[in-house]
C-alpha positions as CSV (number, residue, x, y, z in Angstrom):
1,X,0.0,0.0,0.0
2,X,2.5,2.6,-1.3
3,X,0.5,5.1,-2.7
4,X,2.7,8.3,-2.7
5,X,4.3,11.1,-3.7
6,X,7.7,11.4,-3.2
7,X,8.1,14.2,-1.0
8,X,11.3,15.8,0.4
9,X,9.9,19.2,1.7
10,X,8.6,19.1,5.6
11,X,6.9,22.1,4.6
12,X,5.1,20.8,1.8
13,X,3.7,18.0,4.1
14,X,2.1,20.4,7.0
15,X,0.5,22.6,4.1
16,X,-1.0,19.6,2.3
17,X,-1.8,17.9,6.1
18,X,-3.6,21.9,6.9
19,X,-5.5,22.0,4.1
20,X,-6.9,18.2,4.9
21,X,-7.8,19.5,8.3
22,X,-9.3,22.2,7.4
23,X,-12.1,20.4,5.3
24,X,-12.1,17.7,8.5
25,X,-13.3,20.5,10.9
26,X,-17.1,19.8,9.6
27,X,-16.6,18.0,12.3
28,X,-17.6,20.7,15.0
29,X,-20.4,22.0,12.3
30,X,-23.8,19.7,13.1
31,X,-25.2,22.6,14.3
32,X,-25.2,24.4,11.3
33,X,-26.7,21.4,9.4
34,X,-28.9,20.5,12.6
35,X,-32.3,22.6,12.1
36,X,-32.3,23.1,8.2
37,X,-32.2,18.8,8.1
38,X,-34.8,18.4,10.9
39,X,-37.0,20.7,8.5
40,X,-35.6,19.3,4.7
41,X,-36.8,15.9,6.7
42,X,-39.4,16.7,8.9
43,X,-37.7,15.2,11.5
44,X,-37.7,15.9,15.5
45,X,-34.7,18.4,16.3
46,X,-34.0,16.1,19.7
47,X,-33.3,12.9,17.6
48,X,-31.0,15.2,14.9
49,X,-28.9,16.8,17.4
50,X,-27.8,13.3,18.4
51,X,-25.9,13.3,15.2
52,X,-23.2,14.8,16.6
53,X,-22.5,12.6,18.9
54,X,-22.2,9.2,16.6
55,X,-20.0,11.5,15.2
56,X,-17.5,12.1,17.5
57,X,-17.8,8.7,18.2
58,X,-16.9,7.5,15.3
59,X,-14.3,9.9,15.5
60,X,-12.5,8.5,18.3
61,X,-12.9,4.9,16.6
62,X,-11.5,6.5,13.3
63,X,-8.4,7.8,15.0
64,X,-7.7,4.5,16.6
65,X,-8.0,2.1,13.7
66,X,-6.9,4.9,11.4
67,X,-3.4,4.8,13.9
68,X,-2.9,1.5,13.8
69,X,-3.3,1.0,10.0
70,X,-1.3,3.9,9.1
71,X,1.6,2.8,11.9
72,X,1.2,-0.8,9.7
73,X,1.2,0.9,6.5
74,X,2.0,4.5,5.4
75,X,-0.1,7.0,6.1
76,X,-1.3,8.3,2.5
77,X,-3.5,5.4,2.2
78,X,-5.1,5.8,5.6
79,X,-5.8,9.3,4.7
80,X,-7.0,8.7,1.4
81,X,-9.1,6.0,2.9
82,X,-10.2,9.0,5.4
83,X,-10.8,11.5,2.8
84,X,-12.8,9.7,0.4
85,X,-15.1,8.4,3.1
86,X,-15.8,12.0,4.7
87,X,-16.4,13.0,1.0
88,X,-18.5,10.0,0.7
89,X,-20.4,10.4,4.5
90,X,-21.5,14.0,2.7
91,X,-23.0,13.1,0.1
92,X,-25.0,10.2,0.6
93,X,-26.3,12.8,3.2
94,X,-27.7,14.0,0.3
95,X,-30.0,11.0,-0.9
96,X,-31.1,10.6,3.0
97,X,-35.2,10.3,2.6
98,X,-38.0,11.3,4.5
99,X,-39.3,8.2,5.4
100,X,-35.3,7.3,7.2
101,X,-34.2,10.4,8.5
102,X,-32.0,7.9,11.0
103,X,-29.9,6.8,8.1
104,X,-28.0,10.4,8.7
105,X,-26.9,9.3,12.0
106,X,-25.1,6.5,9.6
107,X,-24.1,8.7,7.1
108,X,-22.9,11.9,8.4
109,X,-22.1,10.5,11.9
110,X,-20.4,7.2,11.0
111,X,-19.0,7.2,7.7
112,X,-18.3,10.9,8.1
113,X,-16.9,10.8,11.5
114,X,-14.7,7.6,10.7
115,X,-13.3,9.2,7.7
116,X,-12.4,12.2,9.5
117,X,-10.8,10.3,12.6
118,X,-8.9,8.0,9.9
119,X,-7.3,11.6,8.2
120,X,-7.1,13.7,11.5
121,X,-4.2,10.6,13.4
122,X,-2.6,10.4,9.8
123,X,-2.0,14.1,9.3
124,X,-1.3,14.9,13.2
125,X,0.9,11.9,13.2
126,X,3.4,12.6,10.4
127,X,4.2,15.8,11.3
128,X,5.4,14.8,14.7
129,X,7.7,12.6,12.7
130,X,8.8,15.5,9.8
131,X,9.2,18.2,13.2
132,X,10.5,16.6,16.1
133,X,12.7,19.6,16.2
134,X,9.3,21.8,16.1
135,X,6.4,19.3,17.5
136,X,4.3,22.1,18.9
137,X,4.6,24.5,16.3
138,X,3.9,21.6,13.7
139,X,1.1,20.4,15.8
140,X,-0.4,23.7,16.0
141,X,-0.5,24.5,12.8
142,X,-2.3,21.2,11.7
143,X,-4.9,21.2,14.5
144,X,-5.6,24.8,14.0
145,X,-6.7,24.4,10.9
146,X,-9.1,21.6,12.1
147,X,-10.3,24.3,14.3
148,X,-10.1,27.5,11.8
149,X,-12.9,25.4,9.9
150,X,-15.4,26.7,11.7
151,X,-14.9,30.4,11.4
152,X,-14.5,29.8,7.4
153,X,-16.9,27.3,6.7
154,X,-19.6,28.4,9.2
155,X,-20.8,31.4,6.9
156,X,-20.3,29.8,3.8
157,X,-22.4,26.6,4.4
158,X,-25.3,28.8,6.4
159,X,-25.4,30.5,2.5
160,X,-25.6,27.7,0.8
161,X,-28.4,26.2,2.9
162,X,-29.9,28.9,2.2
163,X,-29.4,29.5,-1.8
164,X,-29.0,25.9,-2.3
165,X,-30.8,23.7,0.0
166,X,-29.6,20.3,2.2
167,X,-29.4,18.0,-0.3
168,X,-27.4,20.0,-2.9
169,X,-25.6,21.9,0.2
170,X,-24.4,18.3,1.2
171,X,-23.6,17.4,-2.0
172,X,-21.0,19.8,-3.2
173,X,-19.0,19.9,0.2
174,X,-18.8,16.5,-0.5
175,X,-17.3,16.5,-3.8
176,X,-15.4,19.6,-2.9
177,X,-13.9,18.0,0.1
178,X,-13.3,14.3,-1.9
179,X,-11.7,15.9,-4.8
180,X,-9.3,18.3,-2.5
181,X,-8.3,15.8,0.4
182,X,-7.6,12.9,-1.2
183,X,-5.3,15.2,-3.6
184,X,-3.5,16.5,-0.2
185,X,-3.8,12.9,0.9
186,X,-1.0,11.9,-1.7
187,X,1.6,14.0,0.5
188,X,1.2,12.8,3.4
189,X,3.8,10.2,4.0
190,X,6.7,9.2,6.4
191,X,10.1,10.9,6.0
192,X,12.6,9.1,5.0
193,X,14.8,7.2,7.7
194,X,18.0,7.3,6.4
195,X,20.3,9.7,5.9
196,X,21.0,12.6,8.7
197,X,17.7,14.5,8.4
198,X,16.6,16.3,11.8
199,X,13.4,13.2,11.7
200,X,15.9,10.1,11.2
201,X,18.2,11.8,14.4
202,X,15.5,11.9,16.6
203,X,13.7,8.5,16.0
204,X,16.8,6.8,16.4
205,X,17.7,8.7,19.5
206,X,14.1,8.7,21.2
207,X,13.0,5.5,22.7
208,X,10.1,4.1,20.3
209,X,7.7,2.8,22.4
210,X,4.8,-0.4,20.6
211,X,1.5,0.4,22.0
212,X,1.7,-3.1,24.0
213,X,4.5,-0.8,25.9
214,X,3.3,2.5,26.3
215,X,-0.2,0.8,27.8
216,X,2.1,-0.9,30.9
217,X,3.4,2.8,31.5
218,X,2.0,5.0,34.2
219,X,2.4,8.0,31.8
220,X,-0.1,6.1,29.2
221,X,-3.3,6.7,32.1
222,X,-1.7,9.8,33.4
223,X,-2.0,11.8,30.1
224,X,-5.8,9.8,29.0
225,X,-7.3,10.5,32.3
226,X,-6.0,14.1,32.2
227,X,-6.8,14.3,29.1
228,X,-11.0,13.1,29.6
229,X,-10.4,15.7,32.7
230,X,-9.7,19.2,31.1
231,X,-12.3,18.9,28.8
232,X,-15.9,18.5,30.4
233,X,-15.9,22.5,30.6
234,X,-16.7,22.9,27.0
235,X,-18.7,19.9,26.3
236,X,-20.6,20.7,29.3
237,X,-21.1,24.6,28.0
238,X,-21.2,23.4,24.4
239,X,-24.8,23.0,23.8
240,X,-25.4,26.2,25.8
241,X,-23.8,28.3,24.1
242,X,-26.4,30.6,22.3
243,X,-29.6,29.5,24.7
244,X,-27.6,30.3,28.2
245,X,-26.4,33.4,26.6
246,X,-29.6,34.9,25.9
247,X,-30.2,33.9,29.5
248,X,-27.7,36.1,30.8
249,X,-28.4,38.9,29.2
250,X,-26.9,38.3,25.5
251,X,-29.3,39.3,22.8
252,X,-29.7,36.4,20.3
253,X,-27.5,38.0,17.4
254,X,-25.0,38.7,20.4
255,X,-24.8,35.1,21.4
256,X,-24.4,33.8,17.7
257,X,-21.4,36.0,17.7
258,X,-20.2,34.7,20.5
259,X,-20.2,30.8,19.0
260,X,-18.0,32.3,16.2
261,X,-15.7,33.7,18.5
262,X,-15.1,30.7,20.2
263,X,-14.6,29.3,16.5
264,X,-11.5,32.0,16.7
265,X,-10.4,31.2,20.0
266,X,-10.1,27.3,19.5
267,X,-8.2,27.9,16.6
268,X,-5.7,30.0,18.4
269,X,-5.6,27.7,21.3
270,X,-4.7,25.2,19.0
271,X,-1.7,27.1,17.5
272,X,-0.3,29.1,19.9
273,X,-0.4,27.0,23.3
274,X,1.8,24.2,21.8
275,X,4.3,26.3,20.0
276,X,4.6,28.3,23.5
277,X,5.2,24.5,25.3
278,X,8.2,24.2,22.9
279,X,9.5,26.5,25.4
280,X,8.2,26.0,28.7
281,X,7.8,22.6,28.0
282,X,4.8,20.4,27.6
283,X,3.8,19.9,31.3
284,X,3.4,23.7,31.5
285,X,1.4,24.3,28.6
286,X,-1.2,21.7,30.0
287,X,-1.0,22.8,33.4
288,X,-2.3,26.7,32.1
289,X,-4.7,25.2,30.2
290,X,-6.3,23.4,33.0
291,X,-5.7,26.5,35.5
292,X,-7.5,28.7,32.8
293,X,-10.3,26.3,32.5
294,X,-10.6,25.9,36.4
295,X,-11.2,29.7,36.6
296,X,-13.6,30.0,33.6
297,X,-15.8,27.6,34.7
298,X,-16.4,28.9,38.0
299,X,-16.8,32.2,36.9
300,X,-19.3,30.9,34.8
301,X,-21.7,30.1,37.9
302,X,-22.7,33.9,38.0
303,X,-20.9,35.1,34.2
304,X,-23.4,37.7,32.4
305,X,-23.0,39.7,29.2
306,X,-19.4,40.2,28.7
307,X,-17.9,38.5,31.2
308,X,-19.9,35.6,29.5
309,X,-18.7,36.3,26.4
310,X,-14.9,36.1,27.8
311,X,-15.6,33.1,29.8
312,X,-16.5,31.2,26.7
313,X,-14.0,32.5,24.8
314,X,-11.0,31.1,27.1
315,X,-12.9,28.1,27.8
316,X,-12.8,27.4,23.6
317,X,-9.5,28.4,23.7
318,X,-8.6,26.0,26.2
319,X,-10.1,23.3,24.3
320,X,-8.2,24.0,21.2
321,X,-4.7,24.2,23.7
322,X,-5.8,21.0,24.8
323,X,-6.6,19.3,21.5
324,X,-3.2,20.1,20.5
325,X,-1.1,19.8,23.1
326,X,-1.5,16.5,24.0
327,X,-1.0,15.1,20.4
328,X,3.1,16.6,20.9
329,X,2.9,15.4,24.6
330,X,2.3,11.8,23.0
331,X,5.2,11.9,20.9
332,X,7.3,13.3,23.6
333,X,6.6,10.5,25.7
334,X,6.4,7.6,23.8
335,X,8.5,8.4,20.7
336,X,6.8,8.7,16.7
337,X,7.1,5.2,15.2
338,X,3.7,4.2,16.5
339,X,2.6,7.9,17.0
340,X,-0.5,6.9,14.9
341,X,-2.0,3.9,17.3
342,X,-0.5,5.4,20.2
343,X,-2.2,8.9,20.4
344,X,-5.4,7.6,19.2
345,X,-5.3,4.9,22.2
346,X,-5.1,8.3,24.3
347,X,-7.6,9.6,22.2
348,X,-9.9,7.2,24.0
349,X,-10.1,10.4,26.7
350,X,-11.8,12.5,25.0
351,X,-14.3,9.9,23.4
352,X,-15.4,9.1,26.9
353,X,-15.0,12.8,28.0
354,X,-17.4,13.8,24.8
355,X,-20.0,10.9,25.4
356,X,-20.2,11.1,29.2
357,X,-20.3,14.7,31.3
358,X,-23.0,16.1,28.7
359,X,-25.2,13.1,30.7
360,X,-24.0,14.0,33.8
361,X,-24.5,18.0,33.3
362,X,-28.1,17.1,31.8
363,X,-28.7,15.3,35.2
364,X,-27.4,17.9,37.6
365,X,-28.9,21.2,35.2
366,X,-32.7,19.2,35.3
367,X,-34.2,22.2,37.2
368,X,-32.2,24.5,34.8
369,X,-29.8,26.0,37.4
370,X,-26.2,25.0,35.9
371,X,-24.6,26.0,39.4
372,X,-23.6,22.7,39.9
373,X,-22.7,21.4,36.3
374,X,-19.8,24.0,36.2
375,X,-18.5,23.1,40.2
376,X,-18.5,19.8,38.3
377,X,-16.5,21.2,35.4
378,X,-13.9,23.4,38.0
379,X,-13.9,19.9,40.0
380,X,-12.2,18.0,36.9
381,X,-9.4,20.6,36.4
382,X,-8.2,19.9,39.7
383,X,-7.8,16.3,39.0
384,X,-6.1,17.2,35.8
385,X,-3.9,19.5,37.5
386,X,-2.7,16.8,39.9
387,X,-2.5,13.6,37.0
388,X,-0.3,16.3,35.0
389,X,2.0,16.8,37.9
390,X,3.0,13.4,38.2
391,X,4.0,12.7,34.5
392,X,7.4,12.2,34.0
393,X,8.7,13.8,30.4
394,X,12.0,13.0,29.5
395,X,13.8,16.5,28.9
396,X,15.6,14.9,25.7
397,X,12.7,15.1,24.1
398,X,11.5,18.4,25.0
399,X,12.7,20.2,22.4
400,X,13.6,23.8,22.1
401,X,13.8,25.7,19.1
């Protein structure tokens, strides 16, 4: 399964692997879709915002089998694989009937959310491979692209929908999205290990740990439990967004604006917090993400108007830090050959995170007061905080630019 280009340029890789993530950021984007496809087919909102979650699901699933084909293989099929399925999850979107409006849960959520699992570990893993020298800058800039999606495709698909319709809407994002990621697809491959490239050094100098390894370490459950820990905030606060804004004293068109600003600050969280952690190390970078989260979410208890507004803007960004951070963290601590497996084994974190505090906030907001859903969310930073502080990184592999 060779299916390449041959490619020489680092660069070349992280701008092919941007551009993938980019299109994989529809993601994050249900709720655009959600309401014009409960009405295209007349189906009940509740059931259609559950979409989301096969999704990211599926996701999780996508980045672990999508690791440990690409770590068996090369990556350019698995994102090939990844890209024509996303394309493909789109548009049989399109051809979803009245009469099974469910079937979306298997096209969107599945075969969508696989495909973008399968091309978010190939990308994210290669370039902590063609970087070791820059694995936070490299990570950043391929994860905030995932997250830069939803400023620049937001706008654009709420037009369609509205020119165009869902079926036809669906239809060319997922030709678009076919035709352009499986192109980008064909650069994504391995660098070469021989010769004295910066990549070849560091592999052969960094202890390569098989996921059979790095599942016996204490680090392995350290960084996945910290990991499901620092992010209940957001998914908690997620589907409030708009509705819990108007109830502190946003107007509506206010607390639209404010879901696009957090569309801008989880892209920024996502490039900036692990480039700084090729500084101050990666420990640090989580540990401010999980102190900025603490404070956000209990500020959120009594957060109205503007406050609210900056409350959920360094609560996204903390999501996007997070998302990104821990992807370098992996490769710190358990080397790049099995990067792709390996990170989508602690991946498993925020699957479980995604799937199982929006329960739990549900249960504890069922009078409507969300008092206690965000002393929840403060709670888990704590416990991330103190996971965090007994990893043990090797400084080798912390490395400075």
């Amino acid at each position: 399964m060779n299916i390449r280009i041959e490619v020489k340029n680092r660069y070349l890789v992280l701008t092919m692997g941007m551009i993938i993530q980019l299109c994989a950021g529809i993601i994050y984007m249900w709720s655009v879709f959600k309401e014009p496809v409960s009405a295209h087919l007349a189906w009940n909102p509740a059931s259609a915002s559950i979409t989301s979650s096969f999704m990211l699901s599926a996701f999780v699933l996508g980045t672990i089998a999508g690791g440990y084909l690409q770590d068996k293989y090369t990556p350019t099929p698995i994102a090939l694989l990844g890209s024509v399925l996303l394309g493909l999850g789109m548009i049989f979107s399109a051809f979803t009937p009245q009469s099974n409006p469910w079937l979306i849960y298997i096209f969107y959520g599945i075969i969508g959310g696989f495909g973008v699992g399968c091309v978010y570990t190939a990308t994210v893993s290669v370039v902590q491979k063609w970087f070791p020298d820059k694995r936070g800058f490299a990570t950043g800039m391929m994860v905030g692209a995932f997250g830069f999606s939803l400023v620049l495709f937001v706008p654009v698909t709420k037009l369609l929908l509205a020119s165009w319709g869902v079926p036809t809407t669906f239809t060319f994002l997922g030709i678009l999205f076919l035709i352009i990621c499986s192109f980008c697809s064909l650069f994504i491959c391995n660098p070469q290990t021989t010769g004295q490239s910066i990549a070849a050094t560091a592999v052969s100098t960094q202890r390569q740990y098989t996921t059979s390894e790095m599942l016996k370490t204490k680090n392995f459950y350290l960084l996945t439990l910290s990991l499901f820990f620092i992010l209940p905030t957001y998914f908690i606060l997620n589907p409030l967004f708009i509705s819990l804004g108007v109830d502190r004293g946003l107007t509506e068109n206010m607390a639209a604006l404010g879901v696009m600003i957090t569309g801008v600050a989880s892209a920024s969280g996502r490039l900036i917090t692990p480039w700084v952690s090729d500084f101050i190390g990666r420990k640090a970078g989580i540990l401010i993400t999980a102190f900025l989260t603490f404070v956000s979410a209990l500020v959120m208890i009594f957060a109205e108007g503007t406050v609210f507004l900056i409350c959920i803007t360094v609560i996204a960004f903390s999501l996007g830090s997070a998302a990104s951070v821990y992807a370098a963290t992996t490769a710190d601590l358990f080397g790049t050959k099995h990067m792709g497996l390996n990170y989508g084994c602690v991946m498993i974190g925020f699957g479980l995170s995604v799937l199982i505090f929006p329960l739990v906030s549900n249960v504890l907001a069922s009078t409507g007061v969300y008092t206690y859903s965000f002393l929840l969310a403060a709670a888990t930073c704590v416990i991330t905080f103190i996971l965090v502080m007994f990893l043990k990184i090797p400084k080798h592999t912390q490395q400075k630019v």
